[in-house]
C-alpha positions as CSV (number, residue, x, y, z in Angstrom):
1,X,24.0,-134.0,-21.3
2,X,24.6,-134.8,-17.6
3,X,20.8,-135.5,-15.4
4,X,21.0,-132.9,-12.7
5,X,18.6,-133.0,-9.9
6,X,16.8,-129.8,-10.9
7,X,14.5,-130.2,-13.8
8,X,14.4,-126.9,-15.1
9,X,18.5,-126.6,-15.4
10,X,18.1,-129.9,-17.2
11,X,15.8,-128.5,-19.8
12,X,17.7,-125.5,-20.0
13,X,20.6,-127.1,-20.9
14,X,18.6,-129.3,-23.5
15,X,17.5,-125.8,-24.9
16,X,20.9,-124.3,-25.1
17,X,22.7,-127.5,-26.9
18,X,19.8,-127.6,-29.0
19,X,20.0,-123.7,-30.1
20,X,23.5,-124.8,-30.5
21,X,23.3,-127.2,-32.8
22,X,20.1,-125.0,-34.8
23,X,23.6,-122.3,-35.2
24,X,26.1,-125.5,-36.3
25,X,23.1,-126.6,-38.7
26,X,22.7,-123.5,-40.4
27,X,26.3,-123.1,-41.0
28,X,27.0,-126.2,-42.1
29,X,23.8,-125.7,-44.9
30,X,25.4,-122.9,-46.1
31,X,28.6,-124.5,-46.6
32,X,27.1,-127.4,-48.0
33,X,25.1,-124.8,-50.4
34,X,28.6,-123.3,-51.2
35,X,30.0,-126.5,-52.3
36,X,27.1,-127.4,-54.7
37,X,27.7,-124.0,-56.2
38,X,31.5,-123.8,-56.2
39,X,31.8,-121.2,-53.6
40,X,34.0,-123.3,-51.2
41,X,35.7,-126.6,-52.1
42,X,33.7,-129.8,-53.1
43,X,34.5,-131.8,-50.4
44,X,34.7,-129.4,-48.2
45,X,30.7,-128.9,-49.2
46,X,30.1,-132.7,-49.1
47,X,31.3,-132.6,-45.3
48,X,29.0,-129.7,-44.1
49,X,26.1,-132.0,-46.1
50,X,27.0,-134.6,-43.7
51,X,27.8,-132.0,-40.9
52,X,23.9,-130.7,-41.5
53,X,22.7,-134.1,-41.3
54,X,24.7,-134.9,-37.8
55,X,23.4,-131.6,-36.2
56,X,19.8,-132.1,-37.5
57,X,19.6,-135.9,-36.1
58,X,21.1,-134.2,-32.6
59,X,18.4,-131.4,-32.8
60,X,15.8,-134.1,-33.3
61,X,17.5,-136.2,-30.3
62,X,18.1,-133.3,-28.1
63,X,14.1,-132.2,-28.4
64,X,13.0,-135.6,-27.7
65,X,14.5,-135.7,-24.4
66,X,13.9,-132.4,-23.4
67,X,10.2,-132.9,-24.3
68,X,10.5,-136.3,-22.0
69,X,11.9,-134.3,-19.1
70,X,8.9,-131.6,-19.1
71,X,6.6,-134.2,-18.8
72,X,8.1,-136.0,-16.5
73,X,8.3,-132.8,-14.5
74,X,4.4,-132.2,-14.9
75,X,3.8,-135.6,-14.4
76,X,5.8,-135.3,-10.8
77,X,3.8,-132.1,-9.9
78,X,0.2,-133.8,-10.7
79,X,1.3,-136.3,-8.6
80,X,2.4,-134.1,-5.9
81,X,-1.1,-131.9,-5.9
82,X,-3.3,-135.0,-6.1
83,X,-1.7,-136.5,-3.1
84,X,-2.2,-133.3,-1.0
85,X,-5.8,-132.9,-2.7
86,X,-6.3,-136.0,-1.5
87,X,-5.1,-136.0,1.9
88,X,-7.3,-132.8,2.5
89,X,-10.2,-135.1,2.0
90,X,-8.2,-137.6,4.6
91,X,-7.9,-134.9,7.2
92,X,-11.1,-135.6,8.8
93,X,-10.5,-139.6,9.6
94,X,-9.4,-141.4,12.7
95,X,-5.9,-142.6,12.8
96,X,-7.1,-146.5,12.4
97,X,-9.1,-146.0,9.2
98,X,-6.2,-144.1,8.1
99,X,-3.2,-147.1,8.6
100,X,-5.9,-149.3,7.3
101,X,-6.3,-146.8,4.2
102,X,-1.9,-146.3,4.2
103,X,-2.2,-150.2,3.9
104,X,-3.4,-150.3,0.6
105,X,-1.0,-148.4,-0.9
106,X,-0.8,-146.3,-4.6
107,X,-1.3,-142.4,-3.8
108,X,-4.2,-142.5,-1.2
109,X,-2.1,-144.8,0.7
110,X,0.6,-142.0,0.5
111,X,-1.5,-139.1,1.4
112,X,-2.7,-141.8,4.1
113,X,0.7,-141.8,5.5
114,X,1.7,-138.4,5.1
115,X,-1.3,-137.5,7.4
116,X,-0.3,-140.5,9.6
117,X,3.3,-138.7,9.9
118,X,2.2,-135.0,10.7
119,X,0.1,-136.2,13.4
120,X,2.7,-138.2,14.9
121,X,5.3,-135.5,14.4
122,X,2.5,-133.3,16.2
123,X,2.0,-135.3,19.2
124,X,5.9,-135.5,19.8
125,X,6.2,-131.7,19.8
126,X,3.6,-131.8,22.1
């Protein structure tokens, strides 16, 4: 799986390799089923047991990561509102206090600056 810069395209394709490998895994079963029974050749059975077991750890490994990349996605949102909640709250201070706040850094600091910015950006339009 390639990381692509758009989240949701990454999960999707996390979702459709693993609803790929769910199809491989159940065919595989069966053929492993057959071989137990003598339906299909015994080897042939013995490597769809160890086809199963391939597709299953890749099901597993495929979920993992997409379930990393969802929250890292909801993790990068929270981040994203709390730094506008926050510099809602910032609106109303003077451009020292706020370089002083942008100073200290972590996401106040960030808010800080993205005010700092906008009002910069303003007065040049100006």
């Amino acid at each position: 799986m390639t990381s692509t810069s758009d989240p949701a395209g990454t999960v999707r394709q996390y979702r459709l390799a693993m609803r790929g490998m769910i199809a491989l895994a159940g065919l595989t079963l069966l053929l492993a089923i057959g071989g137990t029974r003598g339906w299909v050749p015994r080897p042939l059975g013995l490597m769809s047991a160890a086809a199963f077991l391939l597709a299953i750890a890749l099901v597993a490994r495929f979920g993992l990561r997409m379930h990393r990349q969802i929250l890292a996605e909801r993790e990068r949102r929270n981040r994203v509102e709390m730094i506008l909640l926050i510099a809602g709250q910032l609106v109303r201070h003077d451009d020292i206090s706020l370089r002083e706040i942008a100073a200290r850094g972590g996401p106040v600091g960030e808010a800080a600056d993205m005010l700092l910015d906008g009002r910069r950006e303003r007065t040049r339009r100006s």
